[in-house]
C-alpha positions, 0 to 999 in steps of 0.5 A: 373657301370652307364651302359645303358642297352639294353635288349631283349623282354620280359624284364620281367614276371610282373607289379613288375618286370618292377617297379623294373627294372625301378627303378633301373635304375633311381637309377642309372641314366641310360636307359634301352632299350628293343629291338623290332627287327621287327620294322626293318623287312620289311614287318613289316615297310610296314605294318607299313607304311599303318597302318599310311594311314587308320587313327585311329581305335579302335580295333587290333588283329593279328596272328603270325604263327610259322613253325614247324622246327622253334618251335623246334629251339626255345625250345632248346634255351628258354627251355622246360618250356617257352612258345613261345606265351610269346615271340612272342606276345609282338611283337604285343602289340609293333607293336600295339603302334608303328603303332597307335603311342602311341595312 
């Protein structure tokens, strides 16, 4: 129908499926937009924030911790077979390139 999409993170398992996605939607003539959330959370935009005022680096690594309680709520909503690190890390790879600017 010519719709434009906006989906949540992950979009997809695979390198095929994106090819597939994106081609679609050029067939289409239509965005596709994945939706990161915590470039709107706060702590997020600070960190962002002084990220930009240490200049370039070469090496990133981060870690996202989970309460228990939370880890519970999240199986009942994606399922017993997913897999929450799955879901949580591509919020890092995002934030990897928002804060260094695609570089």
């Amino acid at each position: 129908r010519g719709m434009h999409v906006l989906i949540t993170k992950p979009p997809v398992k695979t390198l095929e499926e994106h090819r597939t996605l994106m081609a679609a939607a050029a067939k289409h003539n239509v965005l596709v937009q994945i939706e990161v959330h915590k470039r709107f959370d706060p702590i997020y935009l600070d960190a962002c924030d002084r990220i930009q005022n240490l200049g370039p680096f070469s090496y990133f690594t981060s870690y996202m911790s989970q309460p228990k309680h939370q880890l519970e709520t999240f199986k009942a909503w994606a399922g017993k077979s997913s897999d929450i690190s799955y879901y949580l890390n591509s919020h890092h790879v995002d934030f990897h390139v928002w804060t260094q600017r695609g570089r």
